[in-house]
N, C-alpha and C positions, 0 to 999 in steps of 0.2 A: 581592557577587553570589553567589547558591547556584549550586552546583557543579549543569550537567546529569545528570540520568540517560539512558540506554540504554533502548529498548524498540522490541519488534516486535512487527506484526501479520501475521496472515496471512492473506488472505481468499482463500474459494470463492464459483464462483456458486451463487446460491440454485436457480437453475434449466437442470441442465445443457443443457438443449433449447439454451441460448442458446451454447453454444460451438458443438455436435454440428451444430445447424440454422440457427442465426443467431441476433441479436437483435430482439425487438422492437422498433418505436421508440422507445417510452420505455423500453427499456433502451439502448437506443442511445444517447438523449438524458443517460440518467444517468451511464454508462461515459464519456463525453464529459466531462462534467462533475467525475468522480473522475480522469480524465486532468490535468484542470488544477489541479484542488485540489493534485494529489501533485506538478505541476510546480512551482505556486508555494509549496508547502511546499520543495521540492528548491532555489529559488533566494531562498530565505529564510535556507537552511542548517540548516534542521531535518529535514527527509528527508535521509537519507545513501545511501541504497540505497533503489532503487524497480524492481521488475522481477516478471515471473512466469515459468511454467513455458510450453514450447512445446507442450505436450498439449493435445487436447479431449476428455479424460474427467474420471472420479472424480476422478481424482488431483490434477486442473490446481489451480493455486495461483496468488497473489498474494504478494509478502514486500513488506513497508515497515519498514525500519529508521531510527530517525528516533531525537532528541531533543526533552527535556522536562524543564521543572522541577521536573516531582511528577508522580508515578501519576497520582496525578487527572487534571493539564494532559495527559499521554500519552493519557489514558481520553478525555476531551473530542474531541481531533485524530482521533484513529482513530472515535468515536462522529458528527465531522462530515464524516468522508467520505460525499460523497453517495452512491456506493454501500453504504456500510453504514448510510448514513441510510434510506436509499430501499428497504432488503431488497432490493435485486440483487444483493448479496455478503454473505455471513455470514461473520464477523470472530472471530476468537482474538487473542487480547490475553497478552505475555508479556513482562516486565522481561526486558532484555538488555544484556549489557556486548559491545561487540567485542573480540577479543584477539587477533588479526594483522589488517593491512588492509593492500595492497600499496599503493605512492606514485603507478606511472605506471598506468591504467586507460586509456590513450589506447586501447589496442589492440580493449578493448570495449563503449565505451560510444557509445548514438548519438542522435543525433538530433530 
């Protein structure tokens, strides 16, 4: 079996209106839909870290760190998140390795 690789994406929204003033419904519909993509990625075991930023500006972010068999397979997962299928989120694509991860996360992960 080839050895995984490390990679993250980072996504913004395409349209900040949608943090600052809400979402439309079909961004509604699609954020929904990237919610569960990155769940069942997470209990697949290929998302390792899933979370964003608690801002509603410029800045706000998404991170997905996850594995993959090859660029490409990493390029694919991140290309079928419905959000960045959908252009409600524009995506940055980065090879990444982790090199510290703590063992207990009880303390912040939820629900």
């Amino acid at each position: 079996m080839a050895k995984k690789g490390q990679y993250l994406y980072i996504i913004r929204p395409t349209r900040l209106e949608m943090l600052t003033e809400g979402p439309t419904e079909r961004e509604e519909k699609i954020v929904s839909q990237h919610f569960t993509y990155l769940q069942d990625l997470t209990h697949q075991g290929v998302a390792i870290l899933v979370g964003r930023s608690q801002t509603a500006d410029a800045d706000s972010l998404g991170i997905i760190v996850y594995q993959a068999s090859s660029e490409e397979a990493a390029h694919r997962l991140m290309e079928n998140d419905p959000a960045v299928k959908w252009g409600v989120m524009r995506a940055s694509f980065y090879p990444f390795r982790i090199a510290l991860i703590t063992a207990d996360t009880s303390d912040f992960l939820y629900d």
